[in-house]
C-alpha positions, 0 to 999 in steps of 0.5 A: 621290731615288734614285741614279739621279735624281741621276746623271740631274741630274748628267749634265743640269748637267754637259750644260747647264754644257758647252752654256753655254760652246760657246754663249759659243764661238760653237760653235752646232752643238756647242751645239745637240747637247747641248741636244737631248741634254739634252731627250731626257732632260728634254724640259720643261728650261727652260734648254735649251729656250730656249737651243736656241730661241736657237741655232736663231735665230742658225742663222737659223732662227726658225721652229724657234727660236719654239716652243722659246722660247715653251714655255721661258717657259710652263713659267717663264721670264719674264726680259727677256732671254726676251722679248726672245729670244722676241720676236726669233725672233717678228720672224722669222717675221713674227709683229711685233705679237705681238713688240711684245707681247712687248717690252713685257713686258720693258720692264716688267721692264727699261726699261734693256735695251738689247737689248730696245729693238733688238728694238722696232726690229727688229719696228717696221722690219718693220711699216715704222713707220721713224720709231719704229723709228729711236728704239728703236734710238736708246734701244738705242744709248744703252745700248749704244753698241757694238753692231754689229746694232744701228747696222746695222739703224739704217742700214736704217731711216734708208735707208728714211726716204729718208736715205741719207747719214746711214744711210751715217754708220750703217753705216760705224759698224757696220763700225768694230765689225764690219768683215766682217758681210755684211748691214751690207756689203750694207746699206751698198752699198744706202746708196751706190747710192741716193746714186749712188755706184755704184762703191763700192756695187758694192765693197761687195756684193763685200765682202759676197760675201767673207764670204757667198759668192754669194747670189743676193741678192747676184748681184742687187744686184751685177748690178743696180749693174753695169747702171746703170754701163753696164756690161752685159754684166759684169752678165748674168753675174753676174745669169745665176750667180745664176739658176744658184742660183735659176732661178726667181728673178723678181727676178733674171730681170727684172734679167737682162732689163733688161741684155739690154735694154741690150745690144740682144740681143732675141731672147734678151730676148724668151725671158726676158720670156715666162719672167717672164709665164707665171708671172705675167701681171699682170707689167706690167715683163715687158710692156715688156720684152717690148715693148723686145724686139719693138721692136728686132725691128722686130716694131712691131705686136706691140711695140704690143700688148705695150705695151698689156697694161702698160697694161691693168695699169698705165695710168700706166707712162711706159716703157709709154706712151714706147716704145709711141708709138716703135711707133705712129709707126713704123706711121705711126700719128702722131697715136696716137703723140702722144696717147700723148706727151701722156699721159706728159707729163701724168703726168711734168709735165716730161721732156726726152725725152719732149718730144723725141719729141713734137716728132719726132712733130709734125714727121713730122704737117708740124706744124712750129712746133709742133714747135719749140716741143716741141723749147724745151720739151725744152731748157727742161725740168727734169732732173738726169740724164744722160739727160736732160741729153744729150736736151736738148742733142740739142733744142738742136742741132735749134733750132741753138743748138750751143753751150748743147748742148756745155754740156748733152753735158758736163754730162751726161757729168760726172753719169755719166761712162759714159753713152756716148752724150753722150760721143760726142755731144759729140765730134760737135758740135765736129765739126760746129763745126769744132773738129777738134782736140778733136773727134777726140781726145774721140772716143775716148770713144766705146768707153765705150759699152756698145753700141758696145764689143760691136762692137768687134773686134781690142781686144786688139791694138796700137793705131795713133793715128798715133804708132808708125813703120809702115814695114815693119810691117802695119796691120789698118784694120778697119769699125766703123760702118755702110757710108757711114762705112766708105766715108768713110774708107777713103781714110786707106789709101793714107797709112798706105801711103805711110809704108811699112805693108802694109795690109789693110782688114777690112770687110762682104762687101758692100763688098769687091768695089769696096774692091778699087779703094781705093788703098794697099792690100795685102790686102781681107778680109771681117769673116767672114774668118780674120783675117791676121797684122798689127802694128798696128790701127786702126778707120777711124773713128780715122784722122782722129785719127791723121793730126791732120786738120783741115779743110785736110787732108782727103784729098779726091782724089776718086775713090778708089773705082770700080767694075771696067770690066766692070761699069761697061759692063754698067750703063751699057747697062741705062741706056740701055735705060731711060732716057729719051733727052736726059733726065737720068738722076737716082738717088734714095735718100730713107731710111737704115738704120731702125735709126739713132739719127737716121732719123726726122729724116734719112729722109724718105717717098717720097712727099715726093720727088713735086716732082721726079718730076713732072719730064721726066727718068729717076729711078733708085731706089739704095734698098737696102731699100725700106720698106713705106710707101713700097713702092705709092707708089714702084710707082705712081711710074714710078721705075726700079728694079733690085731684086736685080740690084744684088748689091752696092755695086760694082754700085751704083757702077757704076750711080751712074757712069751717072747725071747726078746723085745726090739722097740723104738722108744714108746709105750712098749719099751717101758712094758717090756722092762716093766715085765722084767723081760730083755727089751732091745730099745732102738734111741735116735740121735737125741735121745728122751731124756730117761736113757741118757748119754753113751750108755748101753744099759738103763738103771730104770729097766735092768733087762734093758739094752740100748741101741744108739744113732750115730748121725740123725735118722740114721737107722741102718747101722744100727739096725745091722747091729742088732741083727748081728746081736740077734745071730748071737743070741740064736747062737747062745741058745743053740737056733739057727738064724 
């Protein structure tokens, strides 16, 4: 051997011996340079090809790790701890069976290696063998009880055996060793989400992201946890940052619709679906997404489409199914509405709301036992969700069994405290019970929803509940709900006066003009308005808990709303232009805003009104919007209607004041009519809106009100046959025929 030859192996020892140590360092970059440098000069060094394999898998990079290990043991090396190595980097670039291979030669040689038993479990978790992969890594731990990896892939396979506790107990294990290992951190938020502990899974991704920074992994996981506790609009953008980072991710775009889902924002839904179909078609979740979009659009017929090409790829999807009977029957396509009721419940077996909507879509055929009983079934059905509990109790309500519906409303609201709706719901059933104590304080609960808190406005204010001194201060009372809500309620604006408050109410434009009249106020401005300077704030629905009312408190001086005088002339002379003379002069308005949660029962068809019609009297149409549905019926019907000409609701109020009386179904009308102090008939579904409350034919609210109930869900004839009956009486008490 020449000098030259051993300066050579020299420098080889003197680079390995260096290597070696930055390797038990952990300096994986400054290892992998010298193992490169000692290939250059040796290029079949066994000891640095396979220790440069072993730096590139710990880099994560198995795919450069792979050759260089495989080479090191052609050339010789045949020690458990090479297979067990070359098997690790095989796992990584999905080769498992061939890893299994290669763990059963080092078993052979070492049976005790514990290292070796992990990387068994490592390939069986791959190739989903959970059980065997669960005992290697049992045989693994047994050896060596203090490894971190190994407890953590452990948690994994227990996770994917449906044991989330024990794989819990797994991690936690884990982290005891390796507090700040982000996959352990991750894995474990996994565990706690599957066990519904969303809050602390969601600490834990968070935890994760610490350590990792913001993978879109983790923006997804994290986003997906922050939708499932309702908190919407939080998990758009974490899921949107994480787009940032991979725009094409079909993972995170579909978990990013699923919150703009929650959020009603459809357009923006509608965008996003398209992006996930033009990659991939075959995406039937895309659909449904894509249908929720159309839907909320009121786009129904192409909701429709979009709910049958899920279909088409997916026959049993249940979202698919569910939301495309929503679509058909609002197309007044009942009976394929319930056909498709009727698949998902053979599919599901049970399912509260599912139920439910079959039962509104046998009311809306007039098929109204069978109704009932889909609404027992409701009641009756298995469920330990909170959706599905909160559905229940709204069944309930409708077979008037109101206190088994608090019992269901709380129960829902314990198994997911955020879950807003039951929480208001709750809040309106003792409402409607009378119990105006705990009615209106646990209606405060009703911001946890994540629609109704992006409504609402001036949050960042002081509130008013009625505690704080107002006198010499300004109250801002601002709308938060729809028109008859805010027409309701305004009334609380000249108590709030009466303690010595400035008060400006904040309302739709629509509404500005006749809140003009409202006693107790300073200052009308419109939602679009520069908001004035204020104090103090308050949301009209609010005010009742703020004044402690109770039924024997309602203000109830009625009018408190009219129209101007200029206004009140020229309607009453359009009236008498039309109307027939010594007739009653009769306004209608059969159907609220389509969009409310309840108007497939409160709303009822034009066509359901033909009893009255066929009276000796002049109908006036008060509807705002009229429904295609019911637009020929309604032009056929002689029914007077004034169209455009009725630019807002003072216009309204005025004609309601030209009018003998007001037939309305529960919407913004009704709350007018009473407000005006005019007779107002209100026609009540089943279930009633909370403010009407049970078995009564009068409203503290409104005095010139008359309530007319349902007996049996969607059952409008008997009642409507009743008011023609009163309405003969009355022509009668005037003198008119009818």
């Amino acid at each position: 051997m020449g000098m030259g030859d051993t300066t050579l192996r020299a420098a080889i020892e003197d680079a390995l011996r260096q290597a070696r140590a930055l390797l038990e360092k952990a300096d994986l970059a400054g290892a992998r340079r010298l193992y490169e440098g000692v290939l250059a000069m040796a290029p079949d060094n066994v000891e640095a090809l396979h220790l440069l394999g072993l730096v590139y898998l710990r880099l994560g990079d198995a795919a450069r790790a792979e050759p260089l290990i495989a080479r090191s043991m052609k050339l010789g090396l045949r020690q458990s701890w090479n297979f067990a190595n070359h098997a690790a980097a095989l796992v990584g670039v999905g080769r498992h069976r061939e890893a299994l291979m290669a763990i059963d030669e080092a078993l052979r040689i070492d049976p005790t290696d514990a290292a070796v038993h992990a990387g068994r479990g490592d390939a069986l978790l791959a190739l989903e063998r959970f059980d065997e992969a669960l005992a290697a890594y049992d045989r693994s731990l047994a050896h060596a009880p203090g490894h971190a990896a190994t407890w953590s892939r452990r948690g994994a396979a227990l996770r994917a055996l449906s044991r989330p506790a024990d794989a819990l107990i797994s991690l936690e294990r884990a982290l005891q060793i390796d507090p700040n290992d982000p996959t352990t951190l991750t894995e474990r938020g996994h565990a706690l989400r599957e066990l519904r502990r969303l809050d602390e899974a969601l600490q834990s991704y968070r935890l994760a992201m610490v350590v990792s920074g913001k993978t879109p992994a983790l923006l997804f996981a994290c986003g997906v946890v922050l939708s499932e506790l309702g908190q919407a609009a939080q998990a758009l953008a974490v899921l949107d940052e994480g787009l940032m980072l991979s725009p094409d991710d079909a993972q995170l775009l579909y978990a990013s619709c699923v919150a703009l889902d929650l959020l009603h924002d459809h357009d923006e839904l509608l965008r996003r679906c398209d992006r996930l179909l033009a990659a991939n078609r075959d995406h039937e979740a895309a659909w449904v997404g894509r249908g929720n979009a159309l839907l909320g659009l009121d786009r129904h017929h192409e909701a429709a489409q979009s709910y049958g090409e899920a279909l088409q790829r997916a026959p049993n999807h249940v979202d698919a199914l569910r939301n495309r009977a929503a679509a058909l029957r609002t197309l007044g396509h009942l009976q394929d509405a319930l056909e498709d009721y009727d698949r998902a419940l053979a599919i599901m077996g049970s399912d509260a709301a599912l139920s439910y909507n079959r039962a509104v879509a046998l009311q809306q055929l007039g098929r109204f036992d069978e109704a009932l009983a889909s609404h027992a079934a409701t009641a009756q059905a298995y469920t330990e969700t909170a959706q599905g509990l909160y559905t229940q109790a709204v069944a309930l309500q409708q077979l008037g069994e109101h206190e088994a519906a608090l019992a269901r409303y709380s129960l829902a609201c314990e198994r997911n405290p955020h879950h807003g709706a039951a929480r208001r719901s709750e809040a309106y059933c003792r409402l409607l019970l009378g119990d105006f104590d705990s009615g209106w304080k646990q209606h405060e609960h009703r911001w946890q929803a994540t629609d109704v808190t992006l409504r609402r406005r001036h949050a960042d204010r002081p509130l008013w509940l009625g505690i704080e001194p107002v006198a010499g201060k300004t109250v801002l009372l601002h709308a938060e709900q729809g028109y008859g809500d805010t027409l309701q309620f305004c009334r609380y604006a000249q108590l709030i006066q009466a303690k010595g408050a400035t008060v400006i109410v904040e309302a739709p434009a629509v509404l500005a003009n006749l809140l003009g009249s409202l006693r107790g106020v300073n200052r009308i401005v419109t939602e679009t308005d520069p908001t004035p300077a204020f104090d103090l704030q308050c949301p009209l629905l609010s005010l009742p808990l703020a004044f402690c009312t109770t039924l024997d408190t309602i203000p109830a001086d009625t009018p408190y709303l009219q129209a101007d005088l200029a206004r009140r002339e020229g309607w009453a002379s359009r009236m008498d232009a039309v109307a027939r003379p010594g007739r009653l002069k009769v306004g209608l308005a059969w159907s609220g805003n389509p969009r409310h949660n309840n108007d497939e029962n409160r709303s009822l068809p034009f066509t359901a009104l033909a009893p009255l019609l066929a009276l000796d009297a002049t109908f006036v149409s008060l509807q705002p919007q009229v429904r295609q549905r019911d637009a020929d019926a309604l032009a056929a019907s002689g029914v007077v209607g004034f169209g455009e000409a009725l630019a807002d609701f003072a216009d309204t109020a005025a004609l309601i004041e030209a009018l003998d009386v007001v037939i309305s179904v529960d919407t913004s009308v009704a709350h007018l009519a009473g407000a005006v102090g005019r007779p107002v008939w209100i026609l009540l579904p089943r279930a009633p809106d909370w403010r009407w409350l049970l078995e009564r034919e009068d409203s503290p609210w409104y005095p010139t009100a008359r309530l007319w109930r349902q007996t049996r869900p969607g059952d409008w004839s008997p009642v409507i046959e009743r008011v023609k009956q009163a309405l003969v009486e009355q022509a009668a008490t005037r003198g008119y025929p009818a």
